[in-house]
N, C-alpha and C positions, 0 to 999 in steps of 0.2 A: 795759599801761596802757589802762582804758576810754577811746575818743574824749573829743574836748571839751568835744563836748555831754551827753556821758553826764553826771548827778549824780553829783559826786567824792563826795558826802557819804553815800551809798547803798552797797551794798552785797550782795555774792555771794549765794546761799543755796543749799540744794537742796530742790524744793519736791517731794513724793510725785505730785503732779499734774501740775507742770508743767517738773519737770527742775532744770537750773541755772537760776535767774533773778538776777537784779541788780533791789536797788529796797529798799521799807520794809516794815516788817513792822509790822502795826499788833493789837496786845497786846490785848485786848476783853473784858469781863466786861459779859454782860447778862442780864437776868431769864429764867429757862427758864418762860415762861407762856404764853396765850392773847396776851401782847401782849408783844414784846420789847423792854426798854427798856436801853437800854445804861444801864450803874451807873458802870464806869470805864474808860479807855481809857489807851494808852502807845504812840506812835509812834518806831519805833527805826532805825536799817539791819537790814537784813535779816537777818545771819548773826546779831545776839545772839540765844542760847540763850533759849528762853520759859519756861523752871525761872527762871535768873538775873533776869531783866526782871518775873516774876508778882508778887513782893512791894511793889511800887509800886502797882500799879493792886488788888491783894488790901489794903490797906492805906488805900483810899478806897472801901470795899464798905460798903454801910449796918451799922449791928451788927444788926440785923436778917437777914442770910444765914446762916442755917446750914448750906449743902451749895456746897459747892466742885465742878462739877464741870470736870474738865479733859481732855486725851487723853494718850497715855503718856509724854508731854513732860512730863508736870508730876507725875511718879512721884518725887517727890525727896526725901528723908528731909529737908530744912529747909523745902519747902514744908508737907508734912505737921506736922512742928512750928510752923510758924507758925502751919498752918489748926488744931491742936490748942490753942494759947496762946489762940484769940480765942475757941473753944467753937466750931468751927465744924468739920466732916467734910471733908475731901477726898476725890473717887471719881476714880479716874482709869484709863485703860484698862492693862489687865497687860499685861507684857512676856512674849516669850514665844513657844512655839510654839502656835498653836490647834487643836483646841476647849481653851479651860480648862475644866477641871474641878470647880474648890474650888469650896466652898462660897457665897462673893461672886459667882461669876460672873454669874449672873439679874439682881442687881441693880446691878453694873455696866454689865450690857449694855442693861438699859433706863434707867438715866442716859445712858450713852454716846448712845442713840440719840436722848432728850431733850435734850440737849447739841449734838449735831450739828444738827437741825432747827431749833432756835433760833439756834444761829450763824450756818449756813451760808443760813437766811433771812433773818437781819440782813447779813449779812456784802452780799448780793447785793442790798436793799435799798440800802443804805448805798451801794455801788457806784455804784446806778445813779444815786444823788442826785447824786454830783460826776460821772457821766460816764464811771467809770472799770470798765466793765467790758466796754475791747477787748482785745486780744491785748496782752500781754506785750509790750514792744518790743525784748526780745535772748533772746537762744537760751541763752543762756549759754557757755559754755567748750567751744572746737571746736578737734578735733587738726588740726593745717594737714599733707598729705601729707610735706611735708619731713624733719618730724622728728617723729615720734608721739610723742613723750614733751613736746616744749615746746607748754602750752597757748598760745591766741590768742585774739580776742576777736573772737566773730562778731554778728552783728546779722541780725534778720528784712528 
């Protein structure tokens, strides 16, 4: 059981950066341009899936987008028919062993990287406006020497 201070209403995840964290996960669709303007947002606990959660915030996107792009989270045969039902493309990064080879690669790889730059500059904007970009404040899930097998709940 997280402490008492921890938010009950928050939530496990595993992040590729920063390991196990506990917290929100916040869902984001904004303009890939010269100026990034967030179009719609979904603030969830962390562990829901961002295939299950995209259809909200895709669903308040102007009719005016036509290119979806996402990372291989959002490879999902219903997100794809969604973004096909509105006339709209989905690119999203292959699963896989790399180099890909097919023929899409080129032009996934430079969405991909137009995608990232615009997030990952909003995302750290956005951060720094409320404040929120110190450490993490739990490590996630740490085996305690006693019994390797039962997790515990460690904190920085």
């Amino acid at each position: 059981m997280p402490h008492s201070s921890i938010d009950t209403e928050a939530h496990w995840t595993h992040s590729g950066w920063h390991g196990r964290v506990y917290g929100w996960k916040l869902h984001l669709a904004t303009t890939v341009a010269a100026v990034w303007i967030p179009l719609a947002a979904r603030l969830t606990p962390a562990n829901r899936a961002d295939n299950e959660e995209a259809p909200t915030p895709l669903a308040d996107l102007p009719a005016g987008v036509r290119f979806v792009l996402g990372d291989v989270r959002y490879a999902d045969p219903d997100l794809h028919a969604l973004c096909d039902a509105a006339d709209r493309v989905l690119v999203t990064s292959k699963q896989g062993r790399h180099p890909h080879t097919d023929e899409g690669v080129e032009v996934r790889r430079l969405f991909h990287e137009l995608r990232s730059r615009a997030l990952e500059n909003f995302n750290a904007q956005f951060k720094a406006i409320f404040g929120c970009l110190g450490q993490v404040p739990t490590r996630g899930l740490a085996r305690p020497s006693a019994s390797p097998s039962a997790p515990s709940w460690s904190t920085n």
